[in-house]
C-alpha positions in Angstrom: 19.7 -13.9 16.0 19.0 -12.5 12.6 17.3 -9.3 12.8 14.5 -7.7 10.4 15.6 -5.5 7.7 13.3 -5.1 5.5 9.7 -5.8 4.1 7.8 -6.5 0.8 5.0 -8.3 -0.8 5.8 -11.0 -3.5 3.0 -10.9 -6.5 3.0 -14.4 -8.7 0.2 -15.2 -11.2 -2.0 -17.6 -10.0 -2.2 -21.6 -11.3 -5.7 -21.7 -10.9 -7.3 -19.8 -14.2 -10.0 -16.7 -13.7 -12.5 -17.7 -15.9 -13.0 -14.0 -17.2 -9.4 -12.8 -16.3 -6.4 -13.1 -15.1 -5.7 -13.9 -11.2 -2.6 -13.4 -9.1 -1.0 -14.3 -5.4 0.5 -11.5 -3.1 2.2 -13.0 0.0 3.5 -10.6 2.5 7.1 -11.0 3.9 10.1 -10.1 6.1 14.0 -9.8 5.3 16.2 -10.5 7.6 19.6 -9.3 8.2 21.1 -13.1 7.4 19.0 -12.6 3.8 16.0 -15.0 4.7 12.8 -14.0 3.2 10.4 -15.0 5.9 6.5 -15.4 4.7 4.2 -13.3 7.0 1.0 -13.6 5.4 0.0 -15.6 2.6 -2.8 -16.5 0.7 -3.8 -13.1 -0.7 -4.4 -12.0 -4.5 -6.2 -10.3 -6.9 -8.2 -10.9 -10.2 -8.2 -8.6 -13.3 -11.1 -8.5 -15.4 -10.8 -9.2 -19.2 -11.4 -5.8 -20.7 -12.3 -4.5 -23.7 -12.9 -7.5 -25.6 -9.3 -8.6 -25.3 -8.3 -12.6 -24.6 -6.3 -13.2 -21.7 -3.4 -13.6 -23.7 -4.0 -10.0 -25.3 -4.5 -9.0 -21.6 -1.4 -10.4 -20.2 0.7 -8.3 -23.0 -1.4 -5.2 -22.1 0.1 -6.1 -18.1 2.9 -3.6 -16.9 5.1 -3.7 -14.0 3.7 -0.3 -12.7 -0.1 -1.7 -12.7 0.6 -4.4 -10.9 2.7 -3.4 -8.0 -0.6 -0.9 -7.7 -2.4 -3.8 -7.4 -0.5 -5.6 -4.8 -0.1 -2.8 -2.9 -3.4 -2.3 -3.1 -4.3 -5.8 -1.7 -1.8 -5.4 1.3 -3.7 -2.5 2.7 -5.8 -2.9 5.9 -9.1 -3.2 5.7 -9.2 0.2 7.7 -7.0 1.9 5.4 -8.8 5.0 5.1 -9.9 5.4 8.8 -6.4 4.8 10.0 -4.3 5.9 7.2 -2.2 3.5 7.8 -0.6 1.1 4.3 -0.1 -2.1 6.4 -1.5 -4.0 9.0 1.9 -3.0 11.1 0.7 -4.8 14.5 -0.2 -7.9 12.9 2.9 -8.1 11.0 5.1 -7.6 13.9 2.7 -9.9 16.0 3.4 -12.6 13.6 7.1 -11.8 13.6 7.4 -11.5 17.5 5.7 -15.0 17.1 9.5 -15.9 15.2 11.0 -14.7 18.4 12.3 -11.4 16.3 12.3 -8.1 18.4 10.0 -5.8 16.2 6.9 -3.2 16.8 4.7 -2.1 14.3 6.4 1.5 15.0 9.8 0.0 14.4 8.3 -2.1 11.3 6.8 1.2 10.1 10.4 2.6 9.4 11.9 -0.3 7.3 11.8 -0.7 3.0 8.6 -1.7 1.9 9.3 -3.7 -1.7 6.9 -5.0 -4.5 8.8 -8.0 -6.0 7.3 -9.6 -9.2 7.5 -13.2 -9.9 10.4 -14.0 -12.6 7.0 -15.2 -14.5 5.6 -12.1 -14.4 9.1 -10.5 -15.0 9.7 -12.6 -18.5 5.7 -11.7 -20.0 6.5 -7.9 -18.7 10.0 -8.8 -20.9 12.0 -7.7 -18.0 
């Protein structure tokens, strides 16, 4: 059986439109040693709010990769982040990947690459 090498957090911008801004999906995953991306949790995103009288289209150009992997990482974090200084929810993600029948602990998941991958949508508006 495949093993887990890796982890990351996959950012697209959303298809349903923020009314004052510009809204994107984060779903967590797991790469495995046979190169299968694995979705862990999904269902997560973020909003940014129109600002300084820009359009969304002047706020998309003013969107760089740096800002939003902040963001996403940001949305990953526990809940009790700051109690627990921990960056991810490590026992759910290697409950939901012992679920898979993969061999993993949150210690063990603690050790891998963490990655921020942006959609190739959000890759071509960055104009990377």
């Amino acid at each position: 059986m495949a093993t887990v090498v890796g982890l990351g957090a996959w950012c697209d911008e959303s298809d349903v439109p923020e009314a004052d801004g510009l809204a994107f999906d984060v779903d967590e995953f797991a790469m495995t040693s046979d190169a299968e991306r694995i979705t862990i949790l999904d269902r997560r995103g973020f909003a940014l709010a129109l600002t300084g009288g820009r359009s969304v289209a002047e706020n998309r150009t003013a969107l760089t990769a740096e800002g939003l992997t902040a963001s996403v990482l940001t949305t990953v974090l526990p809940d009790d982040a700051e109690e627990t200084g921990d960056e991810h929810r490590w026992a759910e993600l290697a409950a939901d990947l012992v679920g898979r029948g993969f061999d993993v602990t949150g210690a063990s998941l603690r050790a891998l690459p963490y990655q921020v991958v942006l959609s190739e949508r959000i890759r071509t508006r960055l104009g990377r």
